[in-house]
KOLPA-685462 format. One record per residue (C-alpha): residue number from 0; residue in three letters; x, y, z. Coordinates in steps of 0.2 Angstrom, whole numbers, plus 5000, padded with zeros to 4 digits. Each point is the difference from the previous one (the first is absolute). Last residue first. Layout:
<rs>
<r><i>NUM</i><aa>ALA</aa><xx>X</xx><yy>Y</yy><zz>Z</zz></r>
...
</rs>
This chain:
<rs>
<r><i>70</i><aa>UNK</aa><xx>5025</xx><yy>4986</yy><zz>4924</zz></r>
<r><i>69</i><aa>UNK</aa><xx>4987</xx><yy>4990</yy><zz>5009</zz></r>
<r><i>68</i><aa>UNK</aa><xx>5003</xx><yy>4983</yy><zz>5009</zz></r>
<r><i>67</i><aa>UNK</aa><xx>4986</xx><yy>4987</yy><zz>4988</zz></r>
<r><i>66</i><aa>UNK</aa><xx>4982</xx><yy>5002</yy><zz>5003</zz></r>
<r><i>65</i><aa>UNK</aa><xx>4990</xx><yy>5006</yy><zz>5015</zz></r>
<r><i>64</i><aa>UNK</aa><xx>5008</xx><yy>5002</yy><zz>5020</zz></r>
<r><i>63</i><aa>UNK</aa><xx>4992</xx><yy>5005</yy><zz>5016</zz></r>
<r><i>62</i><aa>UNK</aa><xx>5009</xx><yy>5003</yy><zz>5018</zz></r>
<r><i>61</i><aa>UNK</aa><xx>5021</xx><yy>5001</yy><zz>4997</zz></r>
<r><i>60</i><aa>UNK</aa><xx>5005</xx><yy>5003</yy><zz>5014</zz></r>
<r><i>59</i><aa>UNK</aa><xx>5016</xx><yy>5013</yy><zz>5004</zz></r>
<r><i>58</i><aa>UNK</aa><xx>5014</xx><yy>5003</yy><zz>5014</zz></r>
<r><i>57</i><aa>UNK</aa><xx>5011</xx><yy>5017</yy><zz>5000</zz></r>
<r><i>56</i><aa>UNK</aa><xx>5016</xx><yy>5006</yy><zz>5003</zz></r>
<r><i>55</i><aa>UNK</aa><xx>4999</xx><yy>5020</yy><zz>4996</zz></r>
<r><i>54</i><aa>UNK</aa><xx>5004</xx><yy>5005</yy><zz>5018</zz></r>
<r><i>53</i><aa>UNK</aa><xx>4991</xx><yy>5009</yy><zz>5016</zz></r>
<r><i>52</i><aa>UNK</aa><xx>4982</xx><yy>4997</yy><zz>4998</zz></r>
<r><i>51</i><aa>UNK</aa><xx>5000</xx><yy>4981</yy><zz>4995</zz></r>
<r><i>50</i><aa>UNK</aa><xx>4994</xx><yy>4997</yy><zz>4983</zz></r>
<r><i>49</i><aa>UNK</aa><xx>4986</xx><yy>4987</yy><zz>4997</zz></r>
<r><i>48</i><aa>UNK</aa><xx>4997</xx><yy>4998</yy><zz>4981</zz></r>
<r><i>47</i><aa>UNK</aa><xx>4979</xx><yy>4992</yy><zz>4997</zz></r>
<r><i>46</i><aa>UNK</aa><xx>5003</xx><yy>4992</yy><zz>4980</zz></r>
<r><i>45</i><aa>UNK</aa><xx>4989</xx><yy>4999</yy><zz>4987</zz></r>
<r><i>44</i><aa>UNK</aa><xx>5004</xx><yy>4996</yy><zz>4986</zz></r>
<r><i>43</i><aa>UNK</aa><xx>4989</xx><yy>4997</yy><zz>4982</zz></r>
<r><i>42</i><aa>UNK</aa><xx>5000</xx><yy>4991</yy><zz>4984</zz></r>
<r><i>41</i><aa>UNK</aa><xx>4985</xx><yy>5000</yy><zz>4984</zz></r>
<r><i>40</i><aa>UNK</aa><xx>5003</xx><yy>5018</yy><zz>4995</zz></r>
<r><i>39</i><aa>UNK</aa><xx>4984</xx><yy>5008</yy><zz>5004</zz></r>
<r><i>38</i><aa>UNK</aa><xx>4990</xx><yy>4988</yy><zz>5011</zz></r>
<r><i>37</i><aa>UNK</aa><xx>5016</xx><yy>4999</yy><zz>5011</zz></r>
<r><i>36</i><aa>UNK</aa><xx>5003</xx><yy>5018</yy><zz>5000</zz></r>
<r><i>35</i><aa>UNK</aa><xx>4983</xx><yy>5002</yy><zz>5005</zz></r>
<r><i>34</i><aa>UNK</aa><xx>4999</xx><yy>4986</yy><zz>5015</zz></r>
<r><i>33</i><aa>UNK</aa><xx>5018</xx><yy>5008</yy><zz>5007</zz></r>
<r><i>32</i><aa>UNK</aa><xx>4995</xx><yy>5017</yy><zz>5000</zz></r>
<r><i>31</i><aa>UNK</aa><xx>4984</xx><yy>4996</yy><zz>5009</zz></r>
<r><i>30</i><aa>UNK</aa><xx>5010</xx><yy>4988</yy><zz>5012</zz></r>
<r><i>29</i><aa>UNK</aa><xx>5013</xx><yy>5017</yy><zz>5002</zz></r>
<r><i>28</i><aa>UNK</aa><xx>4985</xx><yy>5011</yy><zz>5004</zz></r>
<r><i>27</i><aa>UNK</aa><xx>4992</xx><yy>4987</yy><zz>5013</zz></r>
<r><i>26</i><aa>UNK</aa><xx>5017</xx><yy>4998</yy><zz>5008</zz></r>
<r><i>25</i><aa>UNK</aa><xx>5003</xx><yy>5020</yy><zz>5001</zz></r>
<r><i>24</i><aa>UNK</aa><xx>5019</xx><yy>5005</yy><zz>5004</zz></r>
<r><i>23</i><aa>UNK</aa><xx>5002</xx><yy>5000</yy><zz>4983</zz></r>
<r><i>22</i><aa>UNK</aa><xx>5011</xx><yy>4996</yy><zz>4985</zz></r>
<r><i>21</i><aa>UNK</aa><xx>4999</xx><yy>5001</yy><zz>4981</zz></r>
<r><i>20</i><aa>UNK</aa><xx>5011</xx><yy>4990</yy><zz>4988</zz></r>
<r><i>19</i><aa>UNK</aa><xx>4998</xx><yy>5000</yy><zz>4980</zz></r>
<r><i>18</i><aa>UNK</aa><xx>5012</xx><yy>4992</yy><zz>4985</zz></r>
<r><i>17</i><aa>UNK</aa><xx>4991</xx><yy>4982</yy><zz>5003</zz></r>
<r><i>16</i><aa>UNK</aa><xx>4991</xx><yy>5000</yy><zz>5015</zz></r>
<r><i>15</i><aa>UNK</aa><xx>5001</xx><yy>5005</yy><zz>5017</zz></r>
<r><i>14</i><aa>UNK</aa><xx>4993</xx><yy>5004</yy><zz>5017</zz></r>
<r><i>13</i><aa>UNK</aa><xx>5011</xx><yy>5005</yy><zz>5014</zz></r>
<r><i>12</i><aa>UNK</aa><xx>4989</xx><yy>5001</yy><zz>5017</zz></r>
<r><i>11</i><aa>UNK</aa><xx>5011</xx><yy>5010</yy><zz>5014</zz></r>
<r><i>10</i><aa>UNK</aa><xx>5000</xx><yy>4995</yy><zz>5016</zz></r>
<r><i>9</i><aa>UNK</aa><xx>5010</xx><yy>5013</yy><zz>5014</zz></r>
<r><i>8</i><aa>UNK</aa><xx>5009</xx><yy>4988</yy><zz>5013</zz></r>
<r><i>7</i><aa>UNK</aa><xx>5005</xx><yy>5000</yy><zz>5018</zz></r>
<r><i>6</i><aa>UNK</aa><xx>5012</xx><yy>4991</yy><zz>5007</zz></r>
<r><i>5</i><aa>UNK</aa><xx>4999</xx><yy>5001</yy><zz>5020</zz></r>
<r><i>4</i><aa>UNK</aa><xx>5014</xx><yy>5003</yy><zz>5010</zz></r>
<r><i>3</i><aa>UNK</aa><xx>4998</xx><yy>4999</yy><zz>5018</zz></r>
<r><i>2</i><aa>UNK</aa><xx>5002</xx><yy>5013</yy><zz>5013</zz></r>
<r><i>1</i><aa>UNK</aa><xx>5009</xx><yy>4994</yy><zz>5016</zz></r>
<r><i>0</i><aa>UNK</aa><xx>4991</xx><yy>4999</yy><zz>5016</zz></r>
</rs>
């Protein structure tokens, strides 16, 4: 039987907002992030980045977003 290839993906959660970006590997941490930097500065990202383990191609979501695309 021949083996199969199968892409498999490390998530990252890129939050952002004007002049400040943060990522993590932790869904609830990056919501938190995203909910303060939205109260703080009145806009918000936040994006899940799937990269496949063996090149820099990757895909990305954007999940929750606040206010006008940040700086």
């Amino acid at each position: 039987m021949a083996a199969i290839k199968f892409p498999y993906f490390k998530v990252v959660y890129h939050v952002f907002t004007d002049h400040c970006d943060e990522w993590t590997a932790d869904y609830n941490e990056a919501e938190r992030l995203f909910h303060q930097f939205a109260a703080d500065k009145g806009c918000a990202r936040l994006y899940e980045e799937r990269y496949p383990t063996r090149n820099n191609q990757y895909d990305e979501d954007c999940l929750l977003a606040v206010g006008d695309y940040p700086a």
